[in-house]
C-alpha positions as CSV (number, residue, x, y, z in Angstrom):
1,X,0.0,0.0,0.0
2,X,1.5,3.5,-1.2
3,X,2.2,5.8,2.0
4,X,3.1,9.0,1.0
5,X,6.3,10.5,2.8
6,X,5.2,13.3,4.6
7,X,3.2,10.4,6.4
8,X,6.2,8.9,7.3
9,X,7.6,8.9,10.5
10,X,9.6,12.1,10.8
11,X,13.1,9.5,11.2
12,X,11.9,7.5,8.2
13,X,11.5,10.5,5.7
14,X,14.9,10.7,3.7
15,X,15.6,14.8,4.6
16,X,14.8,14.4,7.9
17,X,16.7,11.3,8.5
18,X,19.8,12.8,6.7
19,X,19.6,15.7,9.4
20,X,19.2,13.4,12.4
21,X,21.3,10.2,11.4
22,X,24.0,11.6,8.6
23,X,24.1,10.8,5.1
24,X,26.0,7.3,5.7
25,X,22.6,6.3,7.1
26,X,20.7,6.6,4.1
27,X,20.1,4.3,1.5
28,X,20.8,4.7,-2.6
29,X,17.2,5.3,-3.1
30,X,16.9,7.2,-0.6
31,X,19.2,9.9,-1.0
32,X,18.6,10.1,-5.1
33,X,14.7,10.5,-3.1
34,X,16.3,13.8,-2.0
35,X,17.5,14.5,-5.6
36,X,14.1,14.4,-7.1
37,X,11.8,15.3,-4.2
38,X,8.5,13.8,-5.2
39,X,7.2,10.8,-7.0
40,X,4.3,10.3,-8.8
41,X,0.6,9.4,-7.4
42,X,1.3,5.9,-7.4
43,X,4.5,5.9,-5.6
44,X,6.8,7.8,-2.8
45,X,9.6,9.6,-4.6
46,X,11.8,6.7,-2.2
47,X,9.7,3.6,-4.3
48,X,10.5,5.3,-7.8
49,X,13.8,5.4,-7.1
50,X,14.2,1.9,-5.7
51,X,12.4,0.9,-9.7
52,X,15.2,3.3,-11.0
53,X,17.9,1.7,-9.1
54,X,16.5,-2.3,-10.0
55,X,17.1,-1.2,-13.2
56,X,20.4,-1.6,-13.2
57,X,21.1,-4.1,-10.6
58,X,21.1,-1.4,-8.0
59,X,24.5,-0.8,-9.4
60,X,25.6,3.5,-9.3
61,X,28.3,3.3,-11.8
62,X,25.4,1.8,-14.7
63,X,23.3,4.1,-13.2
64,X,25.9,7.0,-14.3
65,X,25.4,5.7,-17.9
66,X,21.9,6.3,-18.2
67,X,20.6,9.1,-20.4
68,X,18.3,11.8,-19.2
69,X,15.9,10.4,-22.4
70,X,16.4,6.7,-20.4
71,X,15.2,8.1,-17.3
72,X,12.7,9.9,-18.2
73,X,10.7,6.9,-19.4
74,X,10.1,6.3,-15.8
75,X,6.6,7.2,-15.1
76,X,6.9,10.3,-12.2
77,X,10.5,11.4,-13.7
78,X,10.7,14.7,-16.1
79,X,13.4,16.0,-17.8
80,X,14.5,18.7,-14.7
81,X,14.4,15.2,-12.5
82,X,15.9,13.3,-14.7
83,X,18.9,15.9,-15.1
84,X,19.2,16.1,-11.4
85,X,20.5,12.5,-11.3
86,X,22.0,12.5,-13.7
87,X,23.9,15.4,-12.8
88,X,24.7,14.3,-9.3
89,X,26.2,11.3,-10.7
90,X,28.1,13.1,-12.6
91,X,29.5,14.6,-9.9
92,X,30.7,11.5,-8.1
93,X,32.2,10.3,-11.4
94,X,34.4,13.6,-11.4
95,X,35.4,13.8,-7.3
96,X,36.3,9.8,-7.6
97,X,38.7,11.4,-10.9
98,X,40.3,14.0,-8.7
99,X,43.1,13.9,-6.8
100,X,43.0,13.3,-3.3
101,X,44.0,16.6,-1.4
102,X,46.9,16.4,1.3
103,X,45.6,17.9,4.4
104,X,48.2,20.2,5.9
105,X,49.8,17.8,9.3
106,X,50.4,19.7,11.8
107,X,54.2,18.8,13.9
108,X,54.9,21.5,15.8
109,X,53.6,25.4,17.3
110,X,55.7,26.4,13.7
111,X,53.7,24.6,11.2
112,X,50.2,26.3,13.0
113,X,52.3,29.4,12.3
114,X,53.0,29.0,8.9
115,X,49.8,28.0,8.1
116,X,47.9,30.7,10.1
117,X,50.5,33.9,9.8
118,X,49.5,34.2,5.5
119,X,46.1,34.5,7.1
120,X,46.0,36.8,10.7
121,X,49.3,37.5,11.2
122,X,49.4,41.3,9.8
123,X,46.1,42.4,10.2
124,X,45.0,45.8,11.8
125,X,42.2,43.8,14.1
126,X,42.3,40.7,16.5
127,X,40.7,37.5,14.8
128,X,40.3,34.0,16.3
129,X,40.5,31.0,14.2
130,X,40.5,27.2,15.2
131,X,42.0,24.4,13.5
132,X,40.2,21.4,13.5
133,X,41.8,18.0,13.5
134,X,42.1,13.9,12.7
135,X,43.7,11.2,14.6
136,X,46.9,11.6,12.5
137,X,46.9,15.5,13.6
138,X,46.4,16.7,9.8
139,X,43.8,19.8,9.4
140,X,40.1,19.0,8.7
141,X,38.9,22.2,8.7
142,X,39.8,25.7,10.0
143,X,37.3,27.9,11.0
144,X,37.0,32.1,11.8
145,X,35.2,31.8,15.4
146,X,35.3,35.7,15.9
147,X,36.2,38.9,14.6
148,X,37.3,42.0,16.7
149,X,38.8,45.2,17.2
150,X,42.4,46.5,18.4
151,X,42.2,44.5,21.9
152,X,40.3,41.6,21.9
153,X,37.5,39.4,20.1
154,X,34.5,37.4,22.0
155,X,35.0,34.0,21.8
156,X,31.7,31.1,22.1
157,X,33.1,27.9,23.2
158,X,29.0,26.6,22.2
159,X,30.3,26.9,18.6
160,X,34.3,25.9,19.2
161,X,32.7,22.6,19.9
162,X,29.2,22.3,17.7
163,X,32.0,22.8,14.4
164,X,34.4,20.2,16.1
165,X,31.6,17.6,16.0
166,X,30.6,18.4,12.7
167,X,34.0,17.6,11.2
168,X,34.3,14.6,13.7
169,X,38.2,16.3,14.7
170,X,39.6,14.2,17.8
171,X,41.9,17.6,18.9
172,X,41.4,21.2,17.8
173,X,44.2,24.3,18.2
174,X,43.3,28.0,19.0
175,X,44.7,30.7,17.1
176,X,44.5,34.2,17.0
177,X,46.8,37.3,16.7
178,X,47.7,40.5,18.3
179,X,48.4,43.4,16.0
180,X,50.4,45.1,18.8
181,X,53.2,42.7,17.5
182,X,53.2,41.8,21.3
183,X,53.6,38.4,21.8
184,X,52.5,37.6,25.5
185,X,49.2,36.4,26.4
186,X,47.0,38.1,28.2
187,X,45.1,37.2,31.3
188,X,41.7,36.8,29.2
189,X,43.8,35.2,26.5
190,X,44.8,32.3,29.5
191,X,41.2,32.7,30.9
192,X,40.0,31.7,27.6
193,X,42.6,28.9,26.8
194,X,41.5,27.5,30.4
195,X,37.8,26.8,29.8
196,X,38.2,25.6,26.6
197,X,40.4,23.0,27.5
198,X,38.1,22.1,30.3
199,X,35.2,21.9,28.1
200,X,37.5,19.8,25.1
201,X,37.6,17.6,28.5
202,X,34.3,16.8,29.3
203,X,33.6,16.2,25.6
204,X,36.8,14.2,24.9
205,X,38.0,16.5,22.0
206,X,41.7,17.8,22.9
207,X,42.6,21.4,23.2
208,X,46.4,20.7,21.9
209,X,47.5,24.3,21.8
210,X,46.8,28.2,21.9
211,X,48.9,30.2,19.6
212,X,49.2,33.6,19.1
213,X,50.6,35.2,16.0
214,X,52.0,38.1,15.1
215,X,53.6,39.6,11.4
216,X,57.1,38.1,12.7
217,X,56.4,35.7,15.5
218,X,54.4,33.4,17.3
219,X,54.1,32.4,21.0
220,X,52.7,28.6,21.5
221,X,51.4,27.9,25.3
222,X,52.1,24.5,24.9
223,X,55.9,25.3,24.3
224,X,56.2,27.5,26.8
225,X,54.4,25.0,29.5
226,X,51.4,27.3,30.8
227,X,49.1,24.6,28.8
C-alpha cells in the first residue's frame, strides 16, 4: 500500500533522516529521493527510485550511464528530474577522478604558524580562528570563530565545539593574533585557553594548543608549558 512520505515517521523520511542520522545512514534510493523530491501518485519519490535503481542491478556506476531520455521513461520522472541524477552522478564520477587533497599535518607550534600567519598574522584587528583536527593530527577544517577590534574578540566555546563535532576532529588548536606585535598572552587570552580546555575535556575532544601570531612571531602555550 503507497504511504506518502510526509506520512512517514519524521526519522523514516529521507531529509529528515539525513539531518538526524548523517548521510552514511541513508540508502541509494533514498538519498537520489532527495534529488528528485516527489514521486508520482502511485508511488513515494523513495519507491520510484528503488524501480530506477532495480534497473540496473542497484549498481551506481550503470546508473551514471543512463541518459536523461532513459530516465525519463520512468513514469513520475521529467526532464528537470531526470537531469538532477543524472547530474549528481556526474559529480561522483568527477570527485572519484580527482586527486586526493593532502591535508596540511600539523608537527609542531611552527607549522600552525605557517599556516595561520599568510592568514591573521598582519592584520589591523584581532581574529580568532580554530584548526580542526584527525587522529593523524592533519587539518580537517579551519574555521573564523570571531572577529574584533584592536584589543580583543568574543569567543563562544558553544560553537568551538558544535564545528568540532561536525568535522568529527579528535583535537582542535586555538589561534588568533595580536596586531600590537606583542607576543604575551594576556590574562583573558589564559582565561580563555583554560575553559576551553576544560570543556575539550568533558567532551573528549583535545585542546592541543593556543597560539598567538604576530607579522614576525608566534608564542605557543604549549611550548612554553602554561598549557
Amino acid at each position: 500500500m503507497y504511504t506518502p512520505i510526509n506520512q512517514w515517521a519524521e526519522d523514516d523520511r529521507p531529509r529528515e533522516k539525513f539531518l538526524l542520522k548523517g548521510k552514511s545512514a541513508l540508502s541509494d534510493s533514498e538519498l537520489l529521493a532527495i534529488l528528485i523530491g516527489s514521486g508520482s501518485r502511485n508511488e513515494s519519490a523513495v519507491q520510484l527510485c528503488q524501480r530506477i535503481l532495480a534497473s540496473t542491478n542497484n549498481n551506481l556506476n550503470q546508473l551514471g550511464k543512463v541518459s536523461v531520455q532513459q530516465l525519463m521513461e520512468f513514469k513520475g520522472i521529467g526532464e528537470a528530474k531526470a537531469i538532477s541524477i543524472a547530474a549528481a552522478l556526474e559529480l561522483g564520477r568527477r570527485r572519484r577522478n580527482e586527486e586526493v587533497v593532502q591535508l596540511d599535518k600539523i608537527t609542531s607550534s611552527k607549522a600552525v604558524f605557517q599556516i595561520m600567519q599568510p592568514i591573521i598574522g598582519e592584520l589591523p584587528h584581532e581574529e580568532f580562528w580554530v584548526l580542526y583536527l584527525n587522529n593523524s593530527n592533519k587539518v580537517l577544517h579551519k574555521s573564523q570563530l570571531s572577529k574584533g577590534g584592536m584589543t580583543g574578540t568574543v569567543v563562544d566555546p558553544r560553537i568551538v565545539f558544535k564545528t568540532a563535532l561536525e568535522y568529527n576532529a579528535i583535537s582542535l588548536i586555538l589561534t588568533h593574533n595580536h596586531p600590537s606585535g606583542k607576543l604575551e598572552p594576556s590574562d583573558s587570552d589564559k582565561e580563555l585557553t583554560r575553559r576551553l580546555k576544560l570543556a575539550g575535556q568533558q567532551m573528549h575532544i583535545l585542546v592541543l594548543d593556543h597560539i598567538i601570531i604576530t607579522e614576525t612571531g608566534f608564542y605557543s602555550f604549549n611550548d612554553e608549558g602554561i598549557f
